[in-house]
N, C-alpha and C positions, 0 to 999 in steps of 0.2 A: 559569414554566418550571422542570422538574428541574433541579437542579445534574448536569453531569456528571460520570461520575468519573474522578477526575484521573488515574490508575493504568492508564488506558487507551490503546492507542498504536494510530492508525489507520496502515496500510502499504498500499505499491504496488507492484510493481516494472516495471522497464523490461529487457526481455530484446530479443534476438538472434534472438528464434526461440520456436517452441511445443515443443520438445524440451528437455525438463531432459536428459536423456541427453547432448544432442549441442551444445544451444545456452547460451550463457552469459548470465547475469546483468549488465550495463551499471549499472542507476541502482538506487537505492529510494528513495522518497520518503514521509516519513514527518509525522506530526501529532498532538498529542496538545492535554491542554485549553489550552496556553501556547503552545506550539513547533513549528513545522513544519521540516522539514531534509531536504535531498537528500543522500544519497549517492553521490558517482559516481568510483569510482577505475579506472584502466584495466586493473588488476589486478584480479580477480573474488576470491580469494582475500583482500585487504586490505580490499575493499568488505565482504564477509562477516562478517569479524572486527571491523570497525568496525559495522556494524550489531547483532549480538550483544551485542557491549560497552553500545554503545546501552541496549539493553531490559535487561539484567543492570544497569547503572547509572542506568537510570531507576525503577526499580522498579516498574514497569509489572506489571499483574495480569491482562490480558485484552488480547489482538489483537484487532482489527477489518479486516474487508476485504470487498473485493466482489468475488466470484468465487474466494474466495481458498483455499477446499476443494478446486478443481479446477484451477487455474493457479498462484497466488503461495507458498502452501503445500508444493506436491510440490517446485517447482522452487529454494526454499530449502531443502528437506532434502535433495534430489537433489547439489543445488551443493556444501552443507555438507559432506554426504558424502563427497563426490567430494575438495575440500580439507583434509580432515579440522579441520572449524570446529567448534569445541565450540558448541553450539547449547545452547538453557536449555528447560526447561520449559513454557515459558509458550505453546506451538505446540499442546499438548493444552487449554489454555484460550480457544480463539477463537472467534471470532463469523464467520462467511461471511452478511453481509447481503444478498445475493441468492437464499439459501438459506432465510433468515429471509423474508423479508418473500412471498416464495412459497409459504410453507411447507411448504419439501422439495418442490416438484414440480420435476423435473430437466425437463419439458419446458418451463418456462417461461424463455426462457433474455432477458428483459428486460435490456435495455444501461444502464449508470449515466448516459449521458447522458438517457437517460429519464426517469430518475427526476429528475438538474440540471432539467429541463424541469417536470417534476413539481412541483416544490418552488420552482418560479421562479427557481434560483441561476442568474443572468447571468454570462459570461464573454464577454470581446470574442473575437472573432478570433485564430487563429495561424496563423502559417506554419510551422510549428514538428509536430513528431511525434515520438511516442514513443522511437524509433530514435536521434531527433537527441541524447537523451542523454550522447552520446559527444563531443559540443563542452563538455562539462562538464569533463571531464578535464582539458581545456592551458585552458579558461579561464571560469571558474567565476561568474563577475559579469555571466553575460548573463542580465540582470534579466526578458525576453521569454518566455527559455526557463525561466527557474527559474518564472514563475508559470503557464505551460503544464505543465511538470511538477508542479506539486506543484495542477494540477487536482480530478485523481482523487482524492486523500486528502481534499481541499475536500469535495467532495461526499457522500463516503464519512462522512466528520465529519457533514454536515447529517443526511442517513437516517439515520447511529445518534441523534443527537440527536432526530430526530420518533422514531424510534421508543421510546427512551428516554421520551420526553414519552406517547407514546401508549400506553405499559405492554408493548410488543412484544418487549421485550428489557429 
């Protein structure tokens, strides 16, 4: 198996809505080769700044995500903006792995639990949704929902790893 590289930060997030304009930011859930970590402050404006800090303090050299060209992407710079969060560079070095592995066909719009299925990654049951985020806030150790949230980056981690192993990326 390729070593992956450590420099790399797979992200998620969990919004309010499909409008970066109108809708806010709730969680991000994030994974790199050691650490996975949620963010979820009730404040969007704290979430942001602690996320940023994150990748400036990690020294993270490439983003990874799924979907993240047309949803996670706008709506961190949309939000950024909007609070005026100094944001780093490292948004011009990403990977949108559902972009990749389509290669660029925008009609294919294949779901990442596809690919979990693809790849065999098992996950039990939740009663739990992306939304419910916002029980993160007043109370942070529900162990149920932190490993429903920090699904997506799971998975997102496994496709860049095949595709890293398979020379895709």
């Amino acid at each position: 198996m390729q070593k992956i590289d450590e420099n790399v930060l797979v992200f998620d997030l969990s919004t309010e809505g499909l409008n970066p304009l109108k809708c806010r930011i709730i969680g991000i859930t994030t994974k790199d080769s050691t650490n996975e970590r949620i963010f979820a402050k009730r404040q969007e404006r704290e979430l942001l700044v602690e996320f940023w800090q994150h990748i400036n303090n990690g020294n993270y050299t490439q983003i990874v995500g799924y979907n993240s060209d047309d949803f996670d992407l706008p709506f961190l710079i949309i939000r950024s903006l909007k609070h005026g969060v100094k944001m780093c560079p490292i948004i011009r070095n990403s990977i949108d792995l559902r972009k990749t592995v389509f290669y660029g066909n925008n009609n294919r719009r294949g779901k990442l639990v596809e690919f979990q299925e693809l790849m065999g990654v098992n996950f039990p049951e939740s009663r739990y949704r992306k939304l419910d985020m916002y029980l993160m806030w007043s109370t942070p150790e529900i162990h149920d929902l932190q490993e429903f949230l920090l699904r997506d980056v799971k998975i997102t981690w496994e496709l860049y790893q095949h595709a890293r192993e398979t020379g895709l990326v």
